[in-house]
Structure formats: structure tokens, C-alpha cells
N, C-alpha and C positions, 0 to 999 in steps of 0.2 A: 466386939471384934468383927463382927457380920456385917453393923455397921460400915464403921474403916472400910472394909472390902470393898461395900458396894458403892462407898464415896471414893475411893481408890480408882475403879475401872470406870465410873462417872469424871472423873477428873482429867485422865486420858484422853478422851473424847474431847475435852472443849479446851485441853491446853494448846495453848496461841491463837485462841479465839473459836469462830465458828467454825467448823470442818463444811467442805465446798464436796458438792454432790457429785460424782462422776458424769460426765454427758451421755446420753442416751444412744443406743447401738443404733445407727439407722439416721443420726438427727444429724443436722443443718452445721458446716463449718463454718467456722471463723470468717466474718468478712477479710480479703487481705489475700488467702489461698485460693486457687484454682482461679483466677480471674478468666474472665471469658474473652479469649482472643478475638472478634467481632463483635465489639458493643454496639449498641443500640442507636442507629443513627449515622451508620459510617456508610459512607459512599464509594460506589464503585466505581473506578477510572477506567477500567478494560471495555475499549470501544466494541461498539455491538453492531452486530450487523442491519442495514437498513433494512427495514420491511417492503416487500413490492419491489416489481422491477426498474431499472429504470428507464427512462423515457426515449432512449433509442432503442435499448432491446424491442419497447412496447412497440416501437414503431415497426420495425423490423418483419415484425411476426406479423402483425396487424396487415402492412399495406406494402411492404418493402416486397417480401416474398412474392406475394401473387403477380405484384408488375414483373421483375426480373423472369421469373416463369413465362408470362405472358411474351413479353418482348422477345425472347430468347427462346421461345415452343421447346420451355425442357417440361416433358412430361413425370420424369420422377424428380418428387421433392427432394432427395438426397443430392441432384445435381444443384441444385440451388445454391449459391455462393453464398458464403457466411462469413464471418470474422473469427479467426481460431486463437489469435493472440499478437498484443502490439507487444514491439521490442524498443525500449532506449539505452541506448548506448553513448558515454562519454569515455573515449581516449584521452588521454594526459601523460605526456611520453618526460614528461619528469616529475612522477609520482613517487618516484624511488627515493627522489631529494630533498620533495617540498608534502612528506606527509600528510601538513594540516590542509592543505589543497584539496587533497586528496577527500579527507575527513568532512570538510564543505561542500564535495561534490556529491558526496554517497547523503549528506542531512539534505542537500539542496534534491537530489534525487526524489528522496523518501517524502516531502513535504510536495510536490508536486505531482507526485502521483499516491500517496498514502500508503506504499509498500516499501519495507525493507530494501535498499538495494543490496548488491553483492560486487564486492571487490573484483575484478579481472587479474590474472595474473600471466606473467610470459610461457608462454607452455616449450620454449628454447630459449636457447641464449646466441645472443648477436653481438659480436665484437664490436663492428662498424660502428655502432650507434650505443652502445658501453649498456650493453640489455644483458641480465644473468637469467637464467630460469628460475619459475616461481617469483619474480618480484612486480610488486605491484604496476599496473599501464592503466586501469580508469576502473570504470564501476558501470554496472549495469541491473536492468530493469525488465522482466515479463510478467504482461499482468495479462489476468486473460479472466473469463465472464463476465459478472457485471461490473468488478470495477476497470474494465478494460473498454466496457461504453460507457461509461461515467467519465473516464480520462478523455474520450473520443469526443462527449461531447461538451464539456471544457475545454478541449482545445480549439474545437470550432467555433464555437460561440465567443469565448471570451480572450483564446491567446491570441487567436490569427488576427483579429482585427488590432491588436496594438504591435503586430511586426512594422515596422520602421519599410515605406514606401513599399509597402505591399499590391504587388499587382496579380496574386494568384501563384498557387504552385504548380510546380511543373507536373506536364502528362505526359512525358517521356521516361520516368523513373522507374518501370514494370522492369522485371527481371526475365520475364517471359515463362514462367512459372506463375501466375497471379500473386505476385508479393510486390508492395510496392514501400521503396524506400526514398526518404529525403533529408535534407539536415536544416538546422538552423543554426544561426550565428550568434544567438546568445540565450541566456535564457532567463534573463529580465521579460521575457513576455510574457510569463505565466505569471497572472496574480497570484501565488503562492508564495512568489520571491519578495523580500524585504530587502530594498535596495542599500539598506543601510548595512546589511549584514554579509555583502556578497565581499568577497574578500580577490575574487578574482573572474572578469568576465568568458566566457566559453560557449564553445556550441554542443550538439549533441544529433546524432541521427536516431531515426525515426523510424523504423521497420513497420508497416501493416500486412503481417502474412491471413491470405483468406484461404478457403476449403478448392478455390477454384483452380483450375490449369491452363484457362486462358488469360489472357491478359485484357480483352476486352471485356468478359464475365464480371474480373476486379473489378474492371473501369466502370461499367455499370452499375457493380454496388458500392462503389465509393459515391459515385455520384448522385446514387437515388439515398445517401448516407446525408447527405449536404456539402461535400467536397467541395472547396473553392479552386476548382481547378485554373490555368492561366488562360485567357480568353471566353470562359463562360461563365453563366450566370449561376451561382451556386441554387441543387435544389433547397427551397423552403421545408423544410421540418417542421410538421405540429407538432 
């Protein structure tokens, strides 16, 4: 009978084969669970900021300042004329009808200067011209430290020379505040534009607001900037 018994509770144990050992408190799951949201080898697309300045700031600090100072007998460096932030702006006075217009101007924006733009909207409403408040009129752009002489000097170097009979820009555009604004008539000049993609040609103005309050202060640091102003010779930039 002793027997029996102990073949009894022996038999328990191995009916429906071997009995599988519980896993270990602390130990290693199942491949398949908790997968690791950043495997190994994945690349990052969030563009990063460039190292070092660039090559108009350097210029700026380097040789720009001490001339304007010198020329100009301003003893405190604070009067010193600087760049505080460029402004572009595109109008589109039927963005309320034609959307995708709208939508290519704000990517056409962002791809030419590498910032966001921002929709403009009517801040009243105008009968005359069928304007409500709040509805979309263009898109706009302020980009201001380095990549605001980044775009400054991209424009100089490589849009102005392919404007179409280009004889220099105007030196009467100072607002008499030291800001000085101008427009272009389209904006196929920027090699950022793929001619194939542009859905409708337009111009856009151009604001360079600086720290100055004169108007010939600006004028002097656009020009020791490389400014192609109309009838002179632009300065040379190392």
C-alpha cells in the first residue's frame, strides 16, 4: 500500500510529460515584449545647429566695427551699427481663394531662408476690396542672428547676381530711421527655388532693420556689408 502511494504522488508529477520549471524572479523576458523604441543604428533627421560663426558675423566683429567706428569718431562701441533682424514679407491679396498659392508661398518662404514662415492675416475688414477680418493676405519671415547673416550673405553672393538686368539696388530706400527696405519681382532668384515646382511667379519685400538712427550710419554698414548699391562698386568681403 506504501508502495501505490508513493507511485501515486510520483505519477502526478510526470502526468502529460515533463513539468517546465517556473522562470526565475529577476530573469530576462521573452524576446517579442518591451521592444526598444530606438534600435540600434537609427538616424537622427532634427537638423542641428552649425558649429562656429558664420563668415559675415566673423567679418563684422573682426574688421567691419573698427572701420564704421573709425570713419564715423563714435567713441562708444554701443553706437556702433549692427544688424538686429531682416524681415520678408509676401502680400497675396487673393489668398482667401487660391489656398494652395498661399501654401507654396509659406514652403517657397521656409526653403529660402530655412525658417518657418507665418501666415498674415487681415487685422479689419474692407468692403471695397471683399477683405473680412482674420482671413489670410501673405506670409511672412524674421530671422535674426546667425541665420539672418547666413541669408544676407546668400543673397549677396549668389541671388543678386542672377536678377534679370541687374544694375544695383537702390540708395534711396532708408526710411530715415536706419532701416532700409526694397522689393523684388520674383523669386526665382534664389537658388533654393525649383523652377519646376513654382506654381505661380511673385515678388516679395525685403526689410534690413539695423541698431542705427541714422540713415547714413545704415548706409555705411550695408556698404562695408558688400551692398551692391546703384552706381557703386560693391565692397569686397573676405
Amino acid at each position: 500500500m506504501a508502495d501505490e502511494k508513493a507511485g501515486g504522488k510520483s505519477g502526478k508529477g510526470a502526468k502529460g510529460g515533463t513539468a517546465t520549471a517556473a522562470p526565475p524572479k529577476g530573469g530576462s523576458q521573452p524576446q517579442g515584449k518591451g521592444k526598444d523604441k530606438s534600435p540600434a543604428g537609427a538616424v537622427d533627421h532634427t537638423p542641428k545647429a552649425q558649429e562656429g560663426k558664420p563668415r559675415l558675423l566673423e567679418y563684422y566683429e573682426k574688421t567691419i566695427r573698427s572701420r564704421l567706428a573709425k570713419e564715423f569718431g563714435l567713441k562708444n562701441p554701443n553706437q556702433v551699427p549692427r544688424l538686429v533682424k531682416i524681415v520678408l514679407n509676401i502680400g497675396m491679396g487673393d489668398a482667401g481663394k487660391n489656398p494652395k498659392q498661399l501654401e507654396a508661398a509659406v514652403e517657397e518662404l521656409g526653403l529660402i531662408t530655412g525658417q518657418k514662415a507665418v501666415v498674415t492675416r487681415a487685422k479689419k475688414a474692407i468692403a471695397n476690396f471683399g477683405l473680412r477680418a482674420g482671413m489670410p493676405v501673405g506670409a511672412t519671415v524674421t530671422l535674426r542672428g546667425a541665420r539672418m547673416y547666413e541669408f544676407l550673405d546668400r543673397f549677396i553672393n549668389l541671388a543678386v547676381p542672377r536678377i534679370r538686368d541687374f544694375r544695383g539696388l537702390p540708395s534711396r530706400s532708408f526710411d530715415g530711421r536706419g532701416n532700409y527696405t526694397f522689393g523684388i519681382k520674383e523669386q526665382m532668384i534664389f537658388p533654393e527655388i525649383d523652377f519646376d515646382r513654382v506654381e505661380k511667379i511673385h515678388g516679395m519685400d525685403i526689410t534690413l532693420v539695423t541698431s542705427a538712427d541714422r540713415d547714413d550710419l545704415a548706409m555705411g554698414l550695408l556698404r562695408e556689408l558688400g551692398w551692391p548699391f546703384r552706381g557703386e562698386t560693391p565692397q569686397r568681403v573676405a
